[in-house]
N, C-alpha and C positions, 0 to 999 in steps of 0.2 A: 726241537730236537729232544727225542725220549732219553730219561735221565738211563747210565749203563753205571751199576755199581762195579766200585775194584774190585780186581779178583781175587779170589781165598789169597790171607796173606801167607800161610803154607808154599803156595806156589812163587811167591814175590820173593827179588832179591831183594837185596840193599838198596839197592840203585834204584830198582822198580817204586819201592818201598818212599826213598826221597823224592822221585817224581811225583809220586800221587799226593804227598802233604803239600812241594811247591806248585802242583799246579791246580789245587782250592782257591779256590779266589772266593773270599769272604768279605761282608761290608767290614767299613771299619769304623765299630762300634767303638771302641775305646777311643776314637777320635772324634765324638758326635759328644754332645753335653746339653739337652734340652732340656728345657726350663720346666717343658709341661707333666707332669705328671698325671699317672691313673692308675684303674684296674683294669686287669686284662682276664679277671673272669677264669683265668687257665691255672691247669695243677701240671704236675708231672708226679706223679704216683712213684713210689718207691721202685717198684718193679720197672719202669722207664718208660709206661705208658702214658699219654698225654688225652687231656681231657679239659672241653670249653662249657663251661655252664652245665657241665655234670654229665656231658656226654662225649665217650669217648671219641678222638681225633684218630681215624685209620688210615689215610691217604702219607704214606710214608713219604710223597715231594712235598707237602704241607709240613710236618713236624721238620723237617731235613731245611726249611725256608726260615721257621720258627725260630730252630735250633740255632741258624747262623745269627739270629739275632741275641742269642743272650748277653748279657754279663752277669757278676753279681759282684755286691758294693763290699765295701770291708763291715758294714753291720752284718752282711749275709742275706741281705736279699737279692732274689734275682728278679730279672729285669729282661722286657722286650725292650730294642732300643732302635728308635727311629729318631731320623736327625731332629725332626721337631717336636716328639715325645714320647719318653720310658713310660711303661706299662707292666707293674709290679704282676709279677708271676706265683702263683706260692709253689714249692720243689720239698717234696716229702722226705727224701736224704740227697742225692746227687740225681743233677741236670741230665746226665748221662751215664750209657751202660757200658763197661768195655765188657766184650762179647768173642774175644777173641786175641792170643796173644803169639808172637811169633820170635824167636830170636836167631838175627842175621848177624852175623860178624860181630860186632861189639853194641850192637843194640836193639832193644825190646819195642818191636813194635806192635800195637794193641788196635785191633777195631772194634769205634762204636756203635753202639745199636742204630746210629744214623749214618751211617757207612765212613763217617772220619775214619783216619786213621793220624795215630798221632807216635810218636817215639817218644819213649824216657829217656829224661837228660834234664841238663840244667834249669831250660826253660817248663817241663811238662814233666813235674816230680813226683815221684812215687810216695805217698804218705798212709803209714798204717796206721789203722785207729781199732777203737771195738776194744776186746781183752785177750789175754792168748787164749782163750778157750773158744770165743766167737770173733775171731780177728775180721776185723773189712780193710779191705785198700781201696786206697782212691788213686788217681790218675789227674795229676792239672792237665786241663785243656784246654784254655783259653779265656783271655777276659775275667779271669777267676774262679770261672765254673771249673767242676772237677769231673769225672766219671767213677762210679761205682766199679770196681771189677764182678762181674757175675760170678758162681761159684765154682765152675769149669775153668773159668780162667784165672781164677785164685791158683784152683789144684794146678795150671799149665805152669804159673808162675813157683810154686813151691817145690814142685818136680825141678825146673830150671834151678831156684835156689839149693834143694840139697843136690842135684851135681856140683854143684861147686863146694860143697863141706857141709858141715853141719849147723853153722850159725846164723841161716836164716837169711840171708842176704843175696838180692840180686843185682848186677852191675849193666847199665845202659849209657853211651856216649862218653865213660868217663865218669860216671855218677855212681855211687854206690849206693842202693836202698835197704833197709832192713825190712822185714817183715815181720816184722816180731811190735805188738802194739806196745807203746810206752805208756 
């Protein structure tokens, strides 16, 4: 069956929106614990390009295969993870790109450069880093990995925050994030 990415989340409601995160079906890596360790030879380049033994990976159902496998450990490595063995990855700043941001009713949903879509809230938190002069956001999304916001969806996200006043804050599920790096 050829893969059919969702559609601009502009066009998605809420609803649509919820549908497309419940019905990912992801392995479950945070359930798998193997013993074997390695190298997997792969980067993820700052930009969110993927690369094996120094050569770029372009088949976006390969990276999107990859991507379901990651986690990353509380040292901050990341990690391919098959039930019988992690495969250290190296990630130049974040796993993923959000690439796009949308907000429905009372919450911000964002897609990634691998066509996830994920909502801010409690579980998938908004965290500013960088300095106010070069601020980055990131995005939890799973398993520890984060997403980078690109810098269009910085600007989408900051637009959203000064409608709402002037101090930098945008609110998803009940969750209030600042944007402003500490």
């Amino acid at each position: 069956m050829p893969y059919e990415p969702p559609p601009e989340l502009a066009a998605m409601s809420l609803a649509d929106i919820a549908e497309a995160v419940a019905t990912r079906k992801l392995p479950p890596v945070s359930a798998w614990n193997p013993l074997e360790e390695g190298e997997s030879q792969m980067r993820i380049a700052a930009d969110g390009r993927w690369y094996h033994d120094g050569g770029e990976i372009t088949r976006p159902a390969m990276i999107r295969a990859f991507a379901s496998l990651l986690m990353r450990d509380a040292q901050d490595q990341h990690w391919l993870v098959v039930p019988h063995q992690k495969l250290r990855i190296a990630v130049e700043d974040a796993a993923f790109i959000a690439t796009d941001v949308s907000a429905r009713d009372d919450a911000l949903a964002f897609r990634l450069n691998t066509d996830d879509i994920v909502v801010a809230g409690p579980d998938n938190r908004l965290r500013a880093a960088g300095d106010p002069e070069v601020p980055a956001i990131y995005l939890a999304v799973r398993n520890g990995c984060e997403a980078r916001l690109d810098r269009s969806t910085y600007l989408q996200l900051a637009e959203l925050a000064l409608a709402r006043g002037d101090d930098w804050t945008v609110e998803s599920l009940g969750e209030s994030f600042s944007l402003v790096p500490q």
